[in-house]
C-alpha positions in Angstrom: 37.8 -38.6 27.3 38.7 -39.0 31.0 36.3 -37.3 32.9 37.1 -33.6 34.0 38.9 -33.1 31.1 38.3 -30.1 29.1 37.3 -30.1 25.6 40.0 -29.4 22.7 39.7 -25.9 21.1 38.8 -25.7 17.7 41.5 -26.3 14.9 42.5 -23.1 13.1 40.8 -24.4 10.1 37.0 -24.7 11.7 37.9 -21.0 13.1 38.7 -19.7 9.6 35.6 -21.5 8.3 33.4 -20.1 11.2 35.1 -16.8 10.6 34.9 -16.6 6.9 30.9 -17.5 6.9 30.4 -14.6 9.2 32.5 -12.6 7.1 30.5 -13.6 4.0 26.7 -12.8 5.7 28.2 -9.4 7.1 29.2 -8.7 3.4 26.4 -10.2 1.5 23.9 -8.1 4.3 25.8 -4.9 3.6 25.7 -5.1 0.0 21.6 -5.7 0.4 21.6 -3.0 2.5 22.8 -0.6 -0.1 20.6 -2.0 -2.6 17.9 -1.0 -0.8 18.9 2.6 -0.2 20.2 3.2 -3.6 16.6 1.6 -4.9 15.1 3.5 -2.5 16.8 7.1 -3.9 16.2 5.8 -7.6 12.7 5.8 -6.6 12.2 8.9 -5.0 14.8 11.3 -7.7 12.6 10.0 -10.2 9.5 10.5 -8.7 9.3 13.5 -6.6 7.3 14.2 -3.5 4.4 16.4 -4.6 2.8 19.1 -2.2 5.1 20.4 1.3 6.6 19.0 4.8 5.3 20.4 7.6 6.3 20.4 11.7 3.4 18.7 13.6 4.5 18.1 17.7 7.8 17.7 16.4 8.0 15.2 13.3 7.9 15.9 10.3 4.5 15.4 8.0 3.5 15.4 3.7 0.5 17.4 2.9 -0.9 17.6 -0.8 -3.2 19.8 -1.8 -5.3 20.8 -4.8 -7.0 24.2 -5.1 -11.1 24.2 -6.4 -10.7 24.1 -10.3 -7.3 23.6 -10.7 -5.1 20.3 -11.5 -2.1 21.0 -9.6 -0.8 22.0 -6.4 -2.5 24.7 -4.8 -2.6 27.6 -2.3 -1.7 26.0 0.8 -3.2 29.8 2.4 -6.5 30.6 2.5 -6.1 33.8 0.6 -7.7 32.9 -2.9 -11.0 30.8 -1.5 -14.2 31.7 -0.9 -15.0 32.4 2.6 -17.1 29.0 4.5 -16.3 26.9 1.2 -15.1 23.2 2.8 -12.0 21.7 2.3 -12.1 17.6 1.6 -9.7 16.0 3.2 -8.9 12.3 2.1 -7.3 9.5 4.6 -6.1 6.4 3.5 -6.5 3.3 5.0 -4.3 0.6 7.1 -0.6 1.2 5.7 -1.7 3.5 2.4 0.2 6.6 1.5 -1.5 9.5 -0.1 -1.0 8.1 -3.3 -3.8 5.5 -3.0 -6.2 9.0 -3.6 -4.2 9.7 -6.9 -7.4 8.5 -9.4 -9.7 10.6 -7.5 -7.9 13.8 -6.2 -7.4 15.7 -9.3 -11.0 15.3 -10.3 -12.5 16.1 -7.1 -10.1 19.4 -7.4 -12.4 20.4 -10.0 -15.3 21.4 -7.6 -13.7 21.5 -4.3 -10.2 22.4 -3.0 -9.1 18.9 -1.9 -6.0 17.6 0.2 -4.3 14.2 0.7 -1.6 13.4 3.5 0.5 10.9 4.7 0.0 9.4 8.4 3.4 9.9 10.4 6.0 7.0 9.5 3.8 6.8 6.0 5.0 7.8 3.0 6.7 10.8 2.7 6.2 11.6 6.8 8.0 11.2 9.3 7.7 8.2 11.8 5.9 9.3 15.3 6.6 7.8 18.8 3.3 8.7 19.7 0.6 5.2 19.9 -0.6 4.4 16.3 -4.4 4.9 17.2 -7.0 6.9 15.1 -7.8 8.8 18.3 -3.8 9.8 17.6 -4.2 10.0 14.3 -6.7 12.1 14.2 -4.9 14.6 16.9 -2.1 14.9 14.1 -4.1 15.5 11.7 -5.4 18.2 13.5 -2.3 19.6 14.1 -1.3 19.4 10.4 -4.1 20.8 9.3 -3.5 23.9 11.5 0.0 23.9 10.5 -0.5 24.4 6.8 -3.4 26.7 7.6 -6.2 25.1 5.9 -9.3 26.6 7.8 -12.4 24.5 8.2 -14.9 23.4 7.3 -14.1 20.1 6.3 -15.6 17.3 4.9 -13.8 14.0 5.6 -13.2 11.0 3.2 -12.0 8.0 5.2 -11.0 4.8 3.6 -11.2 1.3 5.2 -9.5 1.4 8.6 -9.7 5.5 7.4 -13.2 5.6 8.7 -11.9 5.2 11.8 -9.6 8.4 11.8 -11.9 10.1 10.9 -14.9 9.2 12.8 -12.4 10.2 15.3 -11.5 13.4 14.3 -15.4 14.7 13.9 -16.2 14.0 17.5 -12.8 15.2 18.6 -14.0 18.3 16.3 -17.2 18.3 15.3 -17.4 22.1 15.4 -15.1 21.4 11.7 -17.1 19.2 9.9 -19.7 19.3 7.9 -20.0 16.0 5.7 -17.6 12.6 5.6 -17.7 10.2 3.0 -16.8 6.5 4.4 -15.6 4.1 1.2 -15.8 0.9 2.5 -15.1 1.9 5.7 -14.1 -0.6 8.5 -16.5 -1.2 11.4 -15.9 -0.6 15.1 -17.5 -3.9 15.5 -16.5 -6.2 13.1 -13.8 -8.0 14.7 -16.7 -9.6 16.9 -19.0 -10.5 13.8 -16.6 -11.7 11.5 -16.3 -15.9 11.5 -13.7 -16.8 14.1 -11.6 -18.1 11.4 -10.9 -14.9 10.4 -9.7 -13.9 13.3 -7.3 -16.7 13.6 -5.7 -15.5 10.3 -4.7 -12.3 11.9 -1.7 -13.9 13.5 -0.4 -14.6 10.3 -0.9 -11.4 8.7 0.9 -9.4 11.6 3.9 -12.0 10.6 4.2 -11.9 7.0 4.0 -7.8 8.3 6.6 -8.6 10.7 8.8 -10.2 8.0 8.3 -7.3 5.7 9.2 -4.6 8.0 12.7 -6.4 9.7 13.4 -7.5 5.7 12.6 -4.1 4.2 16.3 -2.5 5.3 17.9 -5.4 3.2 16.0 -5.2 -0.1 14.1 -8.6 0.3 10.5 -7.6 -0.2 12.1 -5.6 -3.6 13.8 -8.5 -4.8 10.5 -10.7 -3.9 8.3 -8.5 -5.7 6.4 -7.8 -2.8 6.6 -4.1 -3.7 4.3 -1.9 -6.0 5.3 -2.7 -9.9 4.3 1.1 -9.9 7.5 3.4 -9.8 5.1 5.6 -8.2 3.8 3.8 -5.5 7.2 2.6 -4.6 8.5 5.8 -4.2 6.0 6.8 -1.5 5.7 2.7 0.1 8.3 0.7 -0.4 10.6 1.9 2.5 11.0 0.4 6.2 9.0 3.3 8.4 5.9 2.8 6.1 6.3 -1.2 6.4 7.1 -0.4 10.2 4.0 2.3 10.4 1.8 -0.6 8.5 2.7 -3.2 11.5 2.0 -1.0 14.2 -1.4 0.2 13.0 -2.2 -3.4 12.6 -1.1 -4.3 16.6 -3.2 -0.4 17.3 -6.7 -1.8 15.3 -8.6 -3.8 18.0 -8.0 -0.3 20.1 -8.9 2.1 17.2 -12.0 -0.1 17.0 -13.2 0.5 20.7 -12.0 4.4 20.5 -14.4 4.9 17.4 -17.1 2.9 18.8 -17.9 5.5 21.2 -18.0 8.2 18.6 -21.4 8.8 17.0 -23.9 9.8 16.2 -23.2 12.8 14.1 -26.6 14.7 13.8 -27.5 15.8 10.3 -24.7 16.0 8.5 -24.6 14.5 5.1 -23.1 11.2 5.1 -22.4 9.5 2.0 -21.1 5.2 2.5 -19.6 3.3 -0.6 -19.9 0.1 -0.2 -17.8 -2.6 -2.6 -19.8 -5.1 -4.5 -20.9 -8.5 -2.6 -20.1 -10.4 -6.1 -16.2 -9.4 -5.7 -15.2 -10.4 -2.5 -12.0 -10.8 -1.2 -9.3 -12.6 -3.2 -7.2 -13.4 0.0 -9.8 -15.6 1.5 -11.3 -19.1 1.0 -14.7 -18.9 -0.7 -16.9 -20.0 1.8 -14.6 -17.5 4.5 -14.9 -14.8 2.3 -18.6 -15.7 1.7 -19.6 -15.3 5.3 -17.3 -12.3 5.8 -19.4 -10.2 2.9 -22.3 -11.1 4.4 -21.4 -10.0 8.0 -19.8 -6.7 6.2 -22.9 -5.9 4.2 -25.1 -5.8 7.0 -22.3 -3.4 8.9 -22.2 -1.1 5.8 -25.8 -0.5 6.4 -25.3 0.3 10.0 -22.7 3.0 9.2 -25.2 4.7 6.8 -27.4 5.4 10.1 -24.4 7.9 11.7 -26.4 10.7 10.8 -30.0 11.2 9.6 -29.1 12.1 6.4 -26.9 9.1 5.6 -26.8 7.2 2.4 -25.3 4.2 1.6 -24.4 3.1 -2.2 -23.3 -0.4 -3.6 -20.6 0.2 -6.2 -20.9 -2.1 -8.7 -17.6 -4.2 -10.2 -15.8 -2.4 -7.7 -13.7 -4.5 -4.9 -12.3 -3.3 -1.6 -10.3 0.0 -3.3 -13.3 1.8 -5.0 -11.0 4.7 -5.5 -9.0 2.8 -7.7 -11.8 0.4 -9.1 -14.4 2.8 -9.5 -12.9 6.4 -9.1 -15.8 7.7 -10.4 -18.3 6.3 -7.4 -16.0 7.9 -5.1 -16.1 11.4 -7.0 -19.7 11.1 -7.4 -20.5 10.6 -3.7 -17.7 13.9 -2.3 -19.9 15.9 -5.0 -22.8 15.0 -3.6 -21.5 16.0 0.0 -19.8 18.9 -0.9 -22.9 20.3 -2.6 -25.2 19.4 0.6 -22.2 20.6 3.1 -22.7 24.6 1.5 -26.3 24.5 3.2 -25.0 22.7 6.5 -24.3 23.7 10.0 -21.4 21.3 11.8 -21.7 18.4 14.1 -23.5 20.0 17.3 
């Protein structure tokens, strides 16, 4: 081609190609993108939201709870309970939905009146443009708790990266609480004590999160069966804000770590910590990674026990990360034991 010469445009036929491909994607991503919503309705028709919506600073937020001796959805009032009597309140861990509480709830709502929730952009709540932090999520679930007036005293179960909210919210309010219950509760330190290999594999896990949440509008992590077999589960987890709400409390944990570092310790209150057993480590890991791991999170369970004087700390047998669903019973066991010590207890001073 002499030189200056422009190029030739492209034949009709390469434009109709180009065209029609484009075409195609637009149609094939349109008709995934309807999957998804029509799965997504399916889900949610056939299993209904339990427990109410609230308004918290403007988003909306799910609240479930279970009156003392009943096993269905109580007064959300005040009205019917014994003056002083605490209220345990469960929060999930990294990317869970109430449900993850639904082995344990019902049976605790035979001695206590008990709630679950979902964090905003979990679940059934709304998505929040607030910072994803526990020292955020434990203002919000402040504000809920106000909002469906559920007077304390509480006593706070935190689960995994939960420990963190809620280590949070007693020394935000420590005037409301009167016992917590950590079930293998994450450790403000144990990004620094884990084996640096660990940490390398983070990078990976925020982009298989990454890939779930930009995929999650079109279907793909349905079709892939990377969602819950459970109708249930799906219903309150399989949707882009909670895949979205899952990311960005991943990106948020190195700074909920430092914000609950700095909380503690919390007098004489009674403190029960579940601890999984060391002979079922984690599945995800390379044996002699999740070896070390253990060992560095044993010795950080043992630390947590020391948050208050009258801390406990219990190994629960057969039971991986998820006692509540492993070994409901351990978890029951341990709010019983808390909820009996809370009725002779003053709050955090």
């Amino acid at each position: 081609m002499p030189a200056g010469a422009s190029s030739p445009p492209p034949s009709p036929l390469f434009r109709r190609i180009i065209l029609g491909l484009l075409t195609l994607i637009l149609f094939i991503a349109a008709c995934a993108y309807i999957y998804e919503n029509i799965s997504e309705t399916r889900d949610t028709q056939q299993n209904p939201m339990p427990g109410r919506l609230l308004q918290v600073s403007g988003s909306t937020m799910h609240i479930e709870c279970m009156e003392e001796g009943s096993l269905g959805q109580g007064s959300m009032g005040q009205g019917s309970r014994e003056q002083g009597r605490p209220t345990v309140i469960l929060e999930s861990g990294l990317g869970d939905s109430y449900i993850s509480w639904r082995k344990v709830q019902p049976e605790i709502a035979k001695f206590a009146r008990v709630c679950s929730y979902d964090r905003a952009g979990l679940g059934f709540s709304d998505s929040s443009s607030r910072p994803r932090t526990s020292r955020v999520i434990a203002e919000e679930l402040h504000g809920l708790l106000q909002a469906a007036a559920i007077a304390p005293p509480y006593i706070l179960v935190g689960h995994s990266m939960g420990g963190y909210d809620v280590r949070l919210y007693a020394s935000l309010y420590p005037k409301e609480v009167v016992g917590m219950v950590l079930v293998d509760a994450s450790h403000p330190d144990q990004e620094n004590r884990f084996p640096p290999e660990l940490k390398n594999m983070e990078g990976s896990w925020q982009r298989e999160a990454l890939f779930v949440e930009y995929s999650m509008p079109f279907g793909i992590p349905r079709l892939l069966g990377l969602c819950d077999s459970d109708p249930e589960v799906r219903a309150a987890e399989c949707n882009f804000h909670s895949a979205r709400e899952a990311l960005a409390e991943m990106k948020a944990f190195s700074e909920s770590a430092r914000q609950t570092a700095a909380t503690g310790p919390f007098g004489d209150i009674p403190l029960a910590v579940l601890s999984h057993d060391p002979d079922k480590p984690s599945a995800e890991l390379p044996a002699d990674l999740a070896r070390q791991t253990n060992d560095a999170w044993e010795k950080m369970q043992e630390e947590l026990a020391h948050l208050s004087t009258r801390g406990t700390q219990t190994v629960t047998k057969n039971s991986a990360h998820y006692i509540q669903l492993d070994r409901p019973e351990g978890v029951i066991d341990a709010v019983r034991s808390v909820v009996d010590q809370s009725r002779n207890s003053q709050p955090i001073p």
